[in-house]
DOBA-922718 format. One record per atom (N, C-alpha, C, O, CB): residue in three letters; x, y, z. Coordinates in steps of 0.1 Angstrom, whole numbers, padded with zeros to 4 digits, always signed. Glycine has a CB too. Example, Ala and Ser with C-alpha at 12.3 -4.5 7.8 and 13.67 -1.06 7.14 Angstrom:
BEGIN
Ala+0132-0057+0078Ala+0123-0045+0078Ala+0132-0033+0078Ala+0142-0033+0085Ala+0113-0045+0090Ser+0128-0022+0071Ser+0137-0011+0071Ser+0129+0000+0079Ser+0134+0011+0080Ser+0141-0006+0057
! end
This chain:
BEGIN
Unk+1413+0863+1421Unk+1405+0865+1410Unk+1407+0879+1405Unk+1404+0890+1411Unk+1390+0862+1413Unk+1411+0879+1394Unk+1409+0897+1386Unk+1400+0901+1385Unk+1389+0895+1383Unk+1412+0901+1374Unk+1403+0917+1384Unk+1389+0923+1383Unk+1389+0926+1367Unk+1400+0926+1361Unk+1387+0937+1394Unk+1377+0929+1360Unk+1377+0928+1344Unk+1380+0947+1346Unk+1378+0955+1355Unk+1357+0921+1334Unk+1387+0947+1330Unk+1391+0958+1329Unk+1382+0969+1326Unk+1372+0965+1320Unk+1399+0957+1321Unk+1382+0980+1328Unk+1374+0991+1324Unk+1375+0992+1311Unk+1385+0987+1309Unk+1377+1003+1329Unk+1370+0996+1300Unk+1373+0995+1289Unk+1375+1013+1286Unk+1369+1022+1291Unk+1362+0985+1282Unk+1386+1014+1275Unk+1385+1030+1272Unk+1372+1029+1262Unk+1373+1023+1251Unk+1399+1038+1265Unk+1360+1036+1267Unk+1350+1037+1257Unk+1351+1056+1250Unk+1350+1066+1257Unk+1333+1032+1267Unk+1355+1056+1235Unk+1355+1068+1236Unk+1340+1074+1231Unk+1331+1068+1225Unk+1368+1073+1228Unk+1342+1087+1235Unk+1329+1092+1228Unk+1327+1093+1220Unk+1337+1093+1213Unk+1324+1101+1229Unk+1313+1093+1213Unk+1308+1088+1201Unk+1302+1101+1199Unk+1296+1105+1210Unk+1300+1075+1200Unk+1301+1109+1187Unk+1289+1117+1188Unk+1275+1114+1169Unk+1275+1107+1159Unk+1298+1136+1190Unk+1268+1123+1174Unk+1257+1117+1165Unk+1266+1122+1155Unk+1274+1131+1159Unk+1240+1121+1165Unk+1267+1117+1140Unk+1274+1123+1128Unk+1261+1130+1120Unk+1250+1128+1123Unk+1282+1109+1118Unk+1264+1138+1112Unk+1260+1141+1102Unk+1253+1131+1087Unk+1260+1126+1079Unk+1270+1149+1100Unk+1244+1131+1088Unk+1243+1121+1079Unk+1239+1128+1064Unk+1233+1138+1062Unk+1232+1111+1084Unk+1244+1121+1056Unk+1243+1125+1043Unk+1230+1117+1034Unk+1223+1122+1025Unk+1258+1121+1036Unk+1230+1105+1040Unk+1214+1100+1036Unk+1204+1090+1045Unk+1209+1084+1054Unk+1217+1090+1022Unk+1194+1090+1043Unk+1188+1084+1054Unk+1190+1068+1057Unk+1184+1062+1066Unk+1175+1086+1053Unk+1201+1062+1046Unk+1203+1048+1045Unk+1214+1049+1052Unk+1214+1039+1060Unk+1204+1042+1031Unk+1224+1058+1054Unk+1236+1058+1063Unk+1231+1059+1079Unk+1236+1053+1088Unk+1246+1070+1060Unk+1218+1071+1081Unk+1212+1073+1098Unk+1207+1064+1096Unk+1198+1066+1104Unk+1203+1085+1105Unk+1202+1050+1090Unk+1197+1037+1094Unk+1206+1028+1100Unk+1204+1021+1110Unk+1191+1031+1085Unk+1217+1029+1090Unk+1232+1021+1093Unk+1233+1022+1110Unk+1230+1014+1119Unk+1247+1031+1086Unk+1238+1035+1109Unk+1241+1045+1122Unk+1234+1037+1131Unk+1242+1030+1137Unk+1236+1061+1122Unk+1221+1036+1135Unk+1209+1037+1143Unk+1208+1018+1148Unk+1205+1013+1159Unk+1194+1045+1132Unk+1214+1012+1134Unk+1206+0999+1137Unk+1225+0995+1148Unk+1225+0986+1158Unk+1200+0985+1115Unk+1236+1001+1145Unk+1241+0999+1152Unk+1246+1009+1165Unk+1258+1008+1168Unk+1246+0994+1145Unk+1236+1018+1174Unk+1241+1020+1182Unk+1230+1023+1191Unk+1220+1026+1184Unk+1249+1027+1178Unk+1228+1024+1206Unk+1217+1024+1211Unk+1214+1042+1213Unk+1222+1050+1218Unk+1217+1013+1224Unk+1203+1044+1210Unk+1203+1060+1212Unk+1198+1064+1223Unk+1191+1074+1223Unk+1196+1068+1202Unk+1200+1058+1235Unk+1201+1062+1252Unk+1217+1065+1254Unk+1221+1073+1261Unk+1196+1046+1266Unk+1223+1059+1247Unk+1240+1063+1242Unk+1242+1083+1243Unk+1250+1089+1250Unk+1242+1057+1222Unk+1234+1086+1236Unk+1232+1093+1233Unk+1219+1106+1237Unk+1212+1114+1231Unk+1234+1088+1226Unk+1219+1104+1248Unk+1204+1111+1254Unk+1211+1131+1255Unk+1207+1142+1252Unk+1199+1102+1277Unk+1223+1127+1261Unk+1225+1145+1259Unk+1228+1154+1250Unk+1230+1166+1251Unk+1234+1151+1265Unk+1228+1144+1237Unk+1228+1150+1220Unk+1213+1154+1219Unk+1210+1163+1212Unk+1232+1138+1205Unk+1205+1148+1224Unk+1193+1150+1213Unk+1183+1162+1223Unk+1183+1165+1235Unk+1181+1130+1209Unk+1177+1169+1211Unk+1169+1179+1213Unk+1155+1176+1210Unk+1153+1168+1200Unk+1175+1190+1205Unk+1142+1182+1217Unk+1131+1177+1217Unk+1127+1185+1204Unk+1130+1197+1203Unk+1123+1178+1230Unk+1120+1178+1193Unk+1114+1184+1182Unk+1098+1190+1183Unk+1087+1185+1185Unk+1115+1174+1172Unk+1103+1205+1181Unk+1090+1211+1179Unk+1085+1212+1168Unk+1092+1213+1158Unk+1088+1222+1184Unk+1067+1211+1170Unk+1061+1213+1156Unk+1062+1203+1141Unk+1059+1206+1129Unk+1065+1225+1153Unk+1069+1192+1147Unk+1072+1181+1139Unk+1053+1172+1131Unk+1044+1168+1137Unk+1083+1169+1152Unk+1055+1172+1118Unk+1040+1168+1114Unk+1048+1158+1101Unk+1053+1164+1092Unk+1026+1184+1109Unk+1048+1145+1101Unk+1049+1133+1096Unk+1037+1135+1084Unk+1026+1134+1089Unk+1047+1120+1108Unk+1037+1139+1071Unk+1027+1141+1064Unk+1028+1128+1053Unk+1038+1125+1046Unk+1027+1156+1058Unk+1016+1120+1053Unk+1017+1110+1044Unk+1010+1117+1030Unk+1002+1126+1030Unk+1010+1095+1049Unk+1015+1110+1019Unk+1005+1114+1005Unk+0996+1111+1007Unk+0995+1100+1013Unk+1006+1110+0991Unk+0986+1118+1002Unk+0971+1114+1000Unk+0969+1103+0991Unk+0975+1101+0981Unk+0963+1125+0994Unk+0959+1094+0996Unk+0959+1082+0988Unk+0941+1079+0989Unk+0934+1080+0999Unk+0972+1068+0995Unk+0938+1075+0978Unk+0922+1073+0979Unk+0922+1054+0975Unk+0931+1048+0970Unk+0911+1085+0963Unk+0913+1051+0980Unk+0903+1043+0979Unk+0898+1036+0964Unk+0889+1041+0958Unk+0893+1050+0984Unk+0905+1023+0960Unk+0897+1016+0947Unk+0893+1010+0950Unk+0898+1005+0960Unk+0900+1011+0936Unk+0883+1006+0946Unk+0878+0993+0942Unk+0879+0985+0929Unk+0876+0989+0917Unk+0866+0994+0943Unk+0883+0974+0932Unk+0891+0960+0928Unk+0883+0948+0929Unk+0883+0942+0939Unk+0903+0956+0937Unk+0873+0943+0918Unk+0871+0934+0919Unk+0879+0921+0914Unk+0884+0920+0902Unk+0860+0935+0916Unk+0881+0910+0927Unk+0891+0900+0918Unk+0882+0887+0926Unk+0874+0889+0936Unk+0914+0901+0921Unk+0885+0873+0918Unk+0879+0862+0920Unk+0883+0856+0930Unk+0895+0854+0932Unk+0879+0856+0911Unk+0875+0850+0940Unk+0876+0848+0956Unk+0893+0840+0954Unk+0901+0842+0963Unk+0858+0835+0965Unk+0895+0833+0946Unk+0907+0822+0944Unk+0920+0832+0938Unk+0931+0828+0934Unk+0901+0808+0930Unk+0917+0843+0939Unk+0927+0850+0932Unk+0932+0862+0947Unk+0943+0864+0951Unk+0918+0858+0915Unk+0924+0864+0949Unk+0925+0873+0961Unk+0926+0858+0977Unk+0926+0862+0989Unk+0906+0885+0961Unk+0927+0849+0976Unk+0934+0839+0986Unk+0953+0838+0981Unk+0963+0836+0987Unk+0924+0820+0983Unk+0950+0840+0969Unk+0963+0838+0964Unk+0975+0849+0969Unk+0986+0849+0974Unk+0961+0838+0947Unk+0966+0860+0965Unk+0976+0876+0969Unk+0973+0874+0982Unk+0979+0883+0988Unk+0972+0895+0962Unk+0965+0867+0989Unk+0968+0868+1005Unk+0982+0863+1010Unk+0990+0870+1014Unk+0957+0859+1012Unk+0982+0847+1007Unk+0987+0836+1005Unk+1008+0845+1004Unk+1016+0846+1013Unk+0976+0828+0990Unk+1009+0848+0992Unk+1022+0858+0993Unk+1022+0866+1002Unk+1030+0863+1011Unk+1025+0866+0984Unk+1016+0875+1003Unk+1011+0888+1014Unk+1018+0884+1023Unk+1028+0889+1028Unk+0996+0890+1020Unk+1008+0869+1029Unk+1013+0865+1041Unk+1027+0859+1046Unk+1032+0857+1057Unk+1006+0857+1044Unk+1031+0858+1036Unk+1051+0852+1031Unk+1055+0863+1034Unk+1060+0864+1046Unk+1058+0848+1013Unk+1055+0871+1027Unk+1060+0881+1027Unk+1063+0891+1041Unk+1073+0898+1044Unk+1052+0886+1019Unk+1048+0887+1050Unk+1047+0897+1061Unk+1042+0914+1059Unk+1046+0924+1065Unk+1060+0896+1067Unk+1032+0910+1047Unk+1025+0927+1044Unk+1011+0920+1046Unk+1007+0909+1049Unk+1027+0936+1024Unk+1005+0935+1044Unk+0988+0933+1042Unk+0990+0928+1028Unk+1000+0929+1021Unk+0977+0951+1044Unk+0977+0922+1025Unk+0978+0920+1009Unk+0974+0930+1000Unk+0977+0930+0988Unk+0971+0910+1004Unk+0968+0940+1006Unk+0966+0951+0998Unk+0983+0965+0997Unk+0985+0976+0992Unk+0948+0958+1006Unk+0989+0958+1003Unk+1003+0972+1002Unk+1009+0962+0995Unk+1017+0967+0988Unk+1014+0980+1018Unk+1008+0948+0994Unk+1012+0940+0984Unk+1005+0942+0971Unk+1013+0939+0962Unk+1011+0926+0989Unk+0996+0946+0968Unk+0992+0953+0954Unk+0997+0965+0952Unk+1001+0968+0941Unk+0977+0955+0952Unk+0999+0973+0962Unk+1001+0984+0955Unk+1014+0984+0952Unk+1018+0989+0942Unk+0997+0995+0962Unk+1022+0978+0960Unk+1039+0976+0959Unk+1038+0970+0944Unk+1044+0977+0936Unk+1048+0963+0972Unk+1032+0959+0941Unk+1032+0957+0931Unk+1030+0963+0911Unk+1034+0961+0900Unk+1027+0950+0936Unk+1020+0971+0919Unk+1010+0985+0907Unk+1021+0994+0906Unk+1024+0996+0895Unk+0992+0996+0915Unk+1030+1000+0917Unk+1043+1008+0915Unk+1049+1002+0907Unk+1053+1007+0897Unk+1052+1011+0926Unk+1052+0987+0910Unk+1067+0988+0899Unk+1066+0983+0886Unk+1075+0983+0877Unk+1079+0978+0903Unk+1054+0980+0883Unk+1045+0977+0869Unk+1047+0991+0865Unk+1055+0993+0857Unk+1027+0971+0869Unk+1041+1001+0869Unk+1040+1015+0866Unk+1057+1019+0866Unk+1057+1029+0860Unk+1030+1025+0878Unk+1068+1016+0869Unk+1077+1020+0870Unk+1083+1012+0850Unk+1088+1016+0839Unk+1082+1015+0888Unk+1081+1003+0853Unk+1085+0995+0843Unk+1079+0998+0831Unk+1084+0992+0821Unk+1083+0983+0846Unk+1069+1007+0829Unk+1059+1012+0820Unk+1064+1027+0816Unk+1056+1035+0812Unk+1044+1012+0827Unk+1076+1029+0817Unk+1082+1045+0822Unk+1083+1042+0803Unk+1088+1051+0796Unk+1102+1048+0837
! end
């Protein structure tokens, strides 16, 4: 019985990325334990979301089953399903 070959694996290093759709590319195909003696621990790192307030929306109990109803297709809350939706109305309103 043979033994399986070693494979030449060459090194890989993290690239430079030019947009965050390429370090997704990157990421969805490579495991980043691959990579444990590239990476450096981030200090003082603060993830800041926009501020976003609070409406109120009155809609008819059969209308709000409905935007559930997609929501739930979809795999969103139904309310980021309105707003996804209020963006591109507003986008289209440019």
């Amino acid at each position: 019985m043979r033994k399986p070959r070693k494979r030449a694996t060459a090194r890989v290093r993290i690239p430079d990325f030019r947009t965050d759709a390429e370090a997704a590319r990157f990421w969805e195909r490579n495991d980043v334990s691959a990579f444990a003696g590239e990476l450096e621990e981030a200090q003082g790192v603060v993830f800041a979301r926009p501020r976003k307030e609070v409406v109120t929306l009155r809609l008819e109990r059969s209308l709000l089953q409905r935007l559930r109803a997609v929501a739930l297709k979809r795999g969103l809350p139904y309310s980021a399903l309105i707003r996804m939706w209020v963006l591109e109305r507003l986008r289209q309103a440019r």
